[in-house]
VEXLO-619317 format. One record per residue: residue number from 0; residue in three letters; chain; x, y, z of N, C-alpha, C in turn. Coordinates in nm, 2 decimals, padded with zeros to 4 digits. Example, Ala and Ser with C-alpha at 12.3 -4.5 7.8 and 13.67 -1.06 7.14 Angstrom:
[pt 0,"Ala","A",[01.32,-00.57,00.78],[01.23,-00.45,00.78],[01.32,-00.33,00.78]]
[pt 1,"Ser","A",[01.28,-00.22,00.71],[01.37,-00.11,00.71],[01.29,00.00,00.79]]
//
This chain:
[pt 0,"Unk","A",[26.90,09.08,11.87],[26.78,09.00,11.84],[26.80,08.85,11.86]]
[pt 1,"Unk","A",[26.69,08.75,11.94],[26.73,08.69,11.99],[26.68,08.60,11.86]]
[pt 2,"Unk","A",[26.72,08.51,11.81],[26.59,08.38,11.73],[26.56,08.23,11.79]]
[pt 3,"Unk","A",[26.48,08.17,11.82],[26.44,08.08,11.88],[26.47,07.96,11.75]]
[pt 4,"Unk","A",[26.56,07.81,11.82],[26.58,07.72,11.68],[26.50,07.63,11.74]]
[pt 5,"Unk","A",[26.44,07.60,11.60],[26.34,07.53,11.59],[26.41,07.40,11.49]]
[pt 6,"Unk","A",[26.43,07.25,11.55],[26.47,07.18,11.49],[26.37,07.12,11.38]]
[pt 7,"Unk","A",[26.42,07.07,11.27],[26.30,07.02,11.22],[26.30,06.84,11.27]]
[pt 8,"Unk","A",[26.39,06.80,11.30],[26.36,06.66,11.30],[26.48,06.68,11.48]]
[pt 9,"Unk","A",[26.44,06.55,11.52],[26.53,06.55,11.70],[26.55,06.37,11.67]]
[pt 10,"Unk","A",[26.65,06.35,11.76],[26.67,06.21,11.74],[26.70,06.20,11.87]]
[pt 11,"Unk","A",[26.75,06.06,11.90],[26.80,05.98,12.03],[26.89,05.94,12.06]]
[pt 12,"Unk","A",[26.98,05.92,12.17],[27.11,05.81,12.13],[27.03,05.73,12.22]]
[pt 13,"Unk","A",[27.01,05.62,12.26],[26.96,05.50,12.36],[27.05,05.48,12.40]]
[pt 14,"Unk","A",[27.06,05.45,12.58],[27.17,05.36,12.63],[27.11,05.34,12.73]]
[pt 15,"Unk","A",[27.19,05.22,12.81],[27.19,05.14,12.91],[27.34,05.12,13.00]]
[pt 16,"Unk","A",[27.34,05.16,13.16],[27.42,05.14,13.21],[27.44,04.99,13.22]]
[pt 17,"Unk","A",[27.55,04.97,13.22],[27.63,04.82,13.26],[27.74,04.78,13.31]]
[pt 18,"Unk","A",[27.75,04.78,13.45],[27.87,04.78,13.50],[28.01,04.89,13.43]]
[pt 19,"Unk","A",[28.00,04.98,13.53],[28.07,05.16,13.48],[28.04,05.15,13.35]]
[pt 20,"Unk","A",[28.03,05.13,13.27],[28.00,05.13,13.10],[27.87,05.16,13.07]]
[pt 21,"Unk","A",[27.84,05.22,12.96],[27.71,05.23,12.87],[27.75,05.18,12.78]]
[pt 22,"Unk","A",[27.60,05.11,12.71],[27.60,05.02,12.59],[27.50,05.11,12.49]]
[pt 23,"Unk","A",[27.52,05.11,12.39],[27.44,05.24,12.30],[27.33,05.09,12.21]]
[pt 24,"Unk","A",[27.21,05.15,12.20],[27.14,05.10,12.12],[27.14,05.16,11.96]]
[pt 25,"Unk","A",[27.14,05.05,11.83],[27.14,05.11,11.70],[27.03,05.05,11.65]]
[pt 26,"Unk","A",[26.99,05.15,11.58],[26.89,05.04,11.47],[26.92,05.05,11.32]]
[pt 27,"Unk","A",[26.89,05.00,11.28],[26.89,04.99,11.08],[26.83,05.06,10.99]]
[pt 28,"Unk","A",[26.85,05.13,10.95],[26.76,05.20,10.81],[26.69,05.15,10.81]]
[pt 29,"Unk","A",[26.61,05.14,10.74],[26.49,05.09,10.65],[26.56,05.00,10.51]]
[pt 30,"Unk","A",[26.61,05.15,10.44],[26.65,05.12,10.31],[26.78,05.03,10.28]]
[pt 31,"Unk","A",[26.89,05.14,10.31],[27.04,05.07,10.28],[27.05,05.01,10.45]]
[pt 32,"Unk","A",[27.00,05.00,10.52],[27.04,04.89,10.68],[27.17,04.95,10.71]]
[pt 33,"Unk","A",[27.20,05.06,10.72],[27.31,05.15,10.76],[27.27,05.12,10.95]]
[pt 34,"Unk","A",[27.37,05.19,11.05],[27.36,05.12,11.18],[27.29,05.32,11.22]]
[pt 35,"Unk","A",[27.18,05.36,11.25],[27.14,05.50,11.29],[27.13,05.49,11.47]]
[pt 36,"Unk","A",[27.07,05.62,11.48],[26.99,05.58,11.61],[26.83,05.67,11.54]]
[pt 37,"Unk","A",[26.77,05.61,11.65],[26.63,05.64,11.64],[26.57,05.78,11.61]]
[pt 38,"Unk","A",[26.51,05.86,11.50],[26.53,05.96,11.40],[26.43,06.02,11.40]]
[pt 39,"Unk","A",[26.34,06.14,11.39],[26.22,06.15,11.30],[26.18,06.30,11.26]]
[pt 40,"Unk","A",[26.08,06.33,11.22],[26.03,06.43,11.19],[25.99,06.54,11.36]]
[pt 41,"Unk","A",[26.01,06.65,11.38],[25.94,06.70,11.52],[25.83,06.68,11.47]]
[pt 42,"Unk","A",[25.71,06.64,11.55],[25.57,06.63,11.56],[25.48,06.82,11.66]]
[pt 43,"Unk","A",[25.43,06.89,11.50],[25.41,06.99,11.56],[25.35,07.03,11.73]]
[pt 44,"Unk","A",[25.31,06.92,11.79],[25.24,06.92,11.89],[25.33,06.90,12.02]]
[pt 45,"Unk","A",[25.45,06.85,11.96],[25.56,06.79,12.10],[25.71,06.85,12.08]]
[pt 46,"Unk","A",[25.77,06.85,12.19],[25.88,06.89,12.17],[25.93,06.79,12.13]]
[pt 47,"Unk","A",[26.10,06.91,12.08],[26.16,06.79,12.03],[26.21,06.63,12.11]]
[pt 48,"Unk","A",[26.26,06.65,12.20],[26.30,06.52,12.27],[26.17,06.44,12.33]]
[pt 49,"Unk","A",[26.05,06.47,12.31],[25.92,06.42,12.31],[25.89,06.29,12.19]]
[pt 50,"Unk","A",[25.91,06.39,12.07],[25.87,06.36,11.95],[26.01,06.25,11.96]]
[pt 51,"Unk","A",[26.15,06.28,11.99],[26.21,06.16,11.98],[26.21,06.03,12.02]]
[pt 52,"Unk","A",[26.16,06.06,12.16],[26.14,05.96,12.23],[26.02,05.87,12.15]]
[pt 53,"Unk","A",[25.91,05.94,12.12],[25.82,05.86,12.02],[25.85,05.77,11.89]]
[pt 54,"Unk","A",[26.00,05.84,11.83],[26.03,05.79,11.74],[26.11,05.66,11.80]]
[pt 55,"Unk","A",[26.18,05.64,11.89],[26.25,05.54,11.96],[26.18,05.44,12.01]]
[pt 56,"Unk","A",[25.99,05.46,12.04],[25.90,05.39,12.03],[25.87,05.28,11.90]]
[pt 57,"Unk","A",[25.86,05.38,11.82],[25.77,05.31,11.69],[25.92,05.25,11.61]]
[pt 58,"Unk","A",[26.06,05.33,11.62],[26.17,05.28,11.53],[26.25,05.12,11.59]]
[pt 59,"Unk","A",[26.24,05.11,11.73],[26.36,05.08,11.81],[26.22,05.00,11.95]]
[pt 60,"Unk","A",[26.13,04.99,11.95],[26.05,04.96,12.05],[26.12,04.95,12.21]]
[pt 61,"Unk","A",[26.20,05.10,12.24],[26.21,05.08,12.32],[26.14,05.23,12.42]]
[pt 62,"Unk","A",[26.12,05.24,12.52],[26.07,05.34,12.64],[26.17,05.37,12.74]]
[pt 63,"Unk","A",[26.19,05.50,12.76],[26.32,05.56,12.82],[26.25,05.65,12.93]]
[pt 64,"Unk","A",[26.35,05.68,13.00],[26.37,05.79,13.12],[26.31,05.94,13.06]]
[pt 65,"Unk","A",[26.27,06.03,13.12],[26.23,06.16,13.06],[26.34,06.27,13.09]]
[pt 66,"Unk","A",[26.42,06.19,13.17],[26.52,06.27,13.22],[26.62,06.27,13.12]]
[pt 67,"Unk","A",[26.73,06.37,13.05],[26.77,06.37,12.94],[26.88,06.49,12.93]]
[pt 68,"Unk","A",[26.97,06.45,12.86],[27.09,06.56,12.81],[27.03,06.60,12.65]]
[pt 69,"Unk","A",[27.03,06.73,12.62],[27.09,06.76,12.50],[27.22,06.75,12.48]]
[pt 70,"Unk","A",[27.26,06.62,12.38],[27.41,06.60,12.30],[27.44,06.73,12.21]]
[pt 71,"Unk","A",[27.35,06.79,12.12],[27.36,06.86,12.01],[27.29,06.88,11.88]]
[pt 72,"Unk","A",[27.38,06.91,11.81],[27.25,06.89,11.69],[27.37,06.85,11.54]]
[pt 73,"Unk","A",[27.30,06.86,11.48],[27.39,06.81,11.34],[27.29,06.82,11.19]]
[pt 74,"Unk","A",[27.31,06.87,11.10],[27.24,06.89,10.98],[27.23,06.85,10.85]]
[pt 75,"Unk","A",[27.15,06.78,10.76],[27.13,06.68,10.70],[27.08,06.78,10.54]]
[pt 76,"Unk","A",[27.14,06.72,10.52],[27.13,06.75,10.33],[27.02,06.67,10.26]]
[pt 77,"Unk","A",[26.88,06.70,10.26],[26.82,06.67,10.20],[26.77,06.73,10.05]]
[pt 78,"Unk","A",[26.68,06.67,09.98],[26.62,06.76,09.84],[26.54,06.88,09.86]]
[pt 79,"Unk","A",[26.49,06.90,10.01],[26.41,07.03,10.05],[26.51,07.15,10.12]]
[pt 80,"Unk","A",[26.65,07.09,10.08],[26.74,07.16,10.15],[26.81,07.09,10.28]]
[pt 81,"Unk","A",[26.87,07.19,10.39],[26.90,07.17,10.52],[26.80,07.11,10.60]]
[pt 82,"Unk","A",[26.85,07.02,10.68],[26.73,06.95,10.78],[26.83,06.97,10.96]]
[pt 83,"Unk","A",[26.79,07.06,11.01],[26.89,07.05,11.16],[26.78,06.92,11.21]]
[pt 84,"Unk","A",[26.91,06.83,11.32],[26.84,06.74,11.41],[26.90,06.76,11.54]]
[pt 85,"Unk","A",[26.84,06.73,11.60],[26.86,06.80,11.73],[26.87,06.66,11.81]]
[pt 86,"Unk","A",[27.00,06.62,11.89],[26.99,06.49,11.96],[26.98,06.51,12.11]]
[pt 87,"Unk","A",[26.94,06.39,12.16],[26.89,06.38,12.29],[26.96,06.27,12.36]]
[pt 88,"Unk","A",[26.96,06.25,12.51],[27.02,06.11,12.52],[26.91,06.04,12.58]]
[pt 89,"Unk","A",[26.85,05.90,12.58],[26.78,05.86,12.63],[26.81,05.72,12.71]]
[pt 90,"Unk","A",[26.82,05.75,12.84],[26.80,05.61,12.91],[26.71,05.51,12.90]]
[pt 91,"Unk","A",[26.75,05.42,12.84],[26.61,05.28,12.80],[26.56,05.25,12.97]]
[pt 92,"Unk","A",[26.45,05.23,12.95],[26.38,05.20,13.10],[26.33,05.03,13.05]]
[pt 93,"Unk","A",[26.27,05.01,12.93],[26.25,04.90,12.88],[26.24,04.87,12.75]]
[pt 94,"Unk","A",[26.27,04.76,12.71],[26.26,04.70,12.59],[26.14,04.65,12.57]]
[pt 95,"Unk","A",[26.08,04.64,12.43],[25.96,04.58,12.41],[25.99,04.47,12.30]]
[pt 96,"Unk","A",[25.92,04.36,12.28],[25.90,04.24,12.19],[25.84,04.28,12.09]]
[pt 97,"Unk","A",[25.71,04.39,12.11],[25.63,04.40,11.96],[25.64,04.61,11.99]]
[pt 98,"Unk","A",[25.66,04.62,11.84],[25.66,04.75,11.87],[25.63,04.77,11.69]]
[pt 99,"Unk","A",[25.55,04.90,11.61],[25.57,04.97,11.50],[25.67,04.90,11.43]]
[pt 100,"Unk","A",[25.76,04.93,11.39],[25.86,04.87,11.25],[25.95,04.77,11.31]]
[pt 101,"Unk","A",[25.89,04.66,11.39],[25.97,04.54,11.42],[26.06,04.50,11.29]]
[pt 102,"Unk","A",[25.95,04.45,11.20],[25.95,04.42,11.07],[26.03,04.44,10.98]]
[pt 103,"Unk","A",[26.08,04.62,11.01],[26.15,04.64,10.94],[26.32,04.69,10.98]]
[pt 104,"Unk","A",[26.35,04.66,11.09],[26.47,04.70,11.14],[26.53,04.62,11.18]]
[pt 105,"Unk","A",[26.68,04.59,11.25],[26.75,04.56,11.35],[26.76,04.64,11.43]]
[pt 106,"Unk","A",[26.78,04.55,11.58],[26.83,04.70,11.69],[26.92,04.55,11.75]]
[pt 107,"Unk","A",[27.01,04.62,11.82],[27.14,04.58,11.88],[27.24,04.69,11.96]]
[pt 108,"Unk","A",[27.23,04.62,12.06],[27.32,04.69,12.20],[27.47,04.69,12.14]]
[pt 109,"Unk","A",[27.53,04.84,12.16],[27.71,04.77,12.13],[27.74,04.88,12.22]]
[pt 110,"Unk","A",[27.88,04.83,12.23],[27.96,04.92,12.35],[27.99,05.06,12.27]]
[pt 111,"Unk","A",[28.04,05.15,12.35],[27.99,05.33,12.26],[28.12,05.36,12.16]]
[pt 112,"Unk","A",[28.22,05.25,12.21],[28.31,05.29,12.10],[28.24,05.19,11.96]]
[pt 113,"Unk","A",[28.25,05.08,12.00],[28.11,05.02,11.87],[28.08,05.12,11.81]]
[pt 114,"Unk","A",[27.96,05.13,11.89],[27.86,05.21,11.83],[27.89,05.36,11.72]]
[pt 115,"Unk","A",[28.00,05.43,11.80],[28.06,05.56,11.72],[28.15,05.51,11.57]]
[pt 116,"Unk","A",[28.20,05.39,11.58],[28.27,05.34,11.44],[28.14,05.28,11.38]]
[pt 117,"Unk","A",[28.02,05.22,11.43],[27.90,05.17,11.32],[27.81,05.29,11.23]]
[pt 118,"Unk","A",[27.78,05.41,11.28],[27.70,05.50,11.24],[27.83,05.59,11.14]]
[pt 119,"Unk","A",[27.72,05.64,11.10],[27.81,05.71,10.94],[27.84,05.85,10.94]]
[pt 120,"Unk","A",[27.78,05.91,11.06],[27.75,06.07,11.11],[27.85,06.14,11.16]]
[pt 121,"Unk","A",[27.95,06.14,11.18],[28.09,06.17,11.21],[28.03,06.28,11.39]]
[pt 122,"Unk","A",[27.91,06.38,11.37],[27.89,06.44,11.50],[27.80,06.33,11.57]]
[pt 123,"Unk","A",[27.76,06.25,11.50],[27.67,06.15,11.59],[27.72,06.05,11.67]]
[pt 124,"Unk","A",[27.87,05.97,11.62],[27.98,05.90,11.63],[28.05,06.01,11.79]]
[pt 125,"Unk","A",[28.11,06.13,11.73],[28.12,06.23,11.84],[28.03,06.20,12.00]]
[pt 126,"Unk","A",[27.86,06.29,11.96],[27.80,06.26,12.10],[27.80,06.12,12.16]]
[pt 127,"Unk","A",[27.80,06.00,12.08],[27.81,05.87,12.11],[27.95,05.87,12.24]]
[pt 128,"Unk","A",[28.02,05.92,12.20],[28.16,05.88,12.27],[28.15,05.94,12.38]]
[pt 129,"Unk","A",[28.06,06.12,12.38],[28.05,06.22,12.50],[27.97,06.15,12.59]]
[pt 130,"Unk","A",[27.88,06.13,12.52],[27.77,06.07,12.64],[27.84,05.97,12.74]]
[pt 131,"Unk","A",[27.94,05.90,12.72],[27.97,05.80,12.83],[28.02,05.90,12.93]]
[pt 132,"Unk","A",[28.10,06.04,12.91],[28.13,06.10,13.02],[28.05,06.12,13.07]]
[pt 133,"Unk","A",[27.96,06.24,12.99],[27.83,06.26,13.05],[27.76,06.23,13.16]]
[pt 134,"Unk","A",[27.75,06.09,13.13],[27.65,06.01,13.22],[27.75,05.94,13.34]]
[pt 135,"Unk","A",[27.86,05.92,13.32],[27.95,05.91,13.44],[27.89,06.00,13.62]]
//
C-alpha cells in the first residue's frame, strides 16, 4: 500500500549564484529574530513549493525561478503535535523594496556556510550546505 505525504507546511532555501558560489537568503522570526528561511502553512489550493514560494513573497519579498529541487523535509514539534515541512530550493529572480512583513523582518544574503551555522535546524543547516553541490 502506497500512502501519498502530504506536508503540512513547505518552506524555501533562497539563493543566488555569485561567482561559482551561492549566497543563501535568511530572514528573522517575527518573535525571538532567530535567522529561518521563508516558512508557512501549505495553502489547500497549491502545492507545496507553490505555497512556498508565496511565503518567500509575503516573508522575505523576494520572486524566484519555478524551476526547483526538493532538499527534503524535516519535522517540527508543535502543541497540535508533529508538523512535516517539506523544503524546496528557490532561485531569487528578484528582490523587492516593499513586500507583506517588510516591517517585521530582516533578510540578509550570507554565504551557505554562514547561513548553515545562523539557522537553528540542524537538517536545514544540512540542505543549506547540499544545495551548493546541487546547484553546481
Amino acid at each position: 500500500m502506497h500512502i501519498t505525504f502530504n506536508p503540512k507546511q513547505s518552506a524555501v532555501i533562497p539563493y543566488r549564484k555569485a561567482e561559482n558560489k551561492i549566497e543563501i537568503l535568511l530572514i528573522t522570526s517575527i518573535k525571538k529574530k532567530k535567522w529561518i528561511v521563508p516558512k508557512g502553512a501549505v495553502a489547500f489550493n497549491l502545492t507545496p513549493f507553490e505555497s512556498a514560494k508565496k511565503e518567500a513573497y509575503e516573508e522575505a519579498g523576494i520572486i524566484g525561478s519555478n524551476e526547483t529541487y526538493e532538499l527534503g523535509d524535516y519535522s517540527v514539534k508543535k502543541s497540535s503535535g508533529k508538523v512535516i515541512v517539506k523544503v524546496f530550493s528557490l532561485e531569487v529572480t528578484e528582490v523587492l523594496n516593499k513586500y507583506p512583513e517588510l516591517n517585521d523582518r530582516e533578510r540578509k544574503w550570507f554565504s551557505s556556510k554562514e547561513a548553515a551555522n545562523k539557522v537553528s535546524i540542524p537538517e536545514v543547516s544540512a540542505m543549506i550546505l547540499d544545495l551548493e553541490n546541487e546547484i553546481k
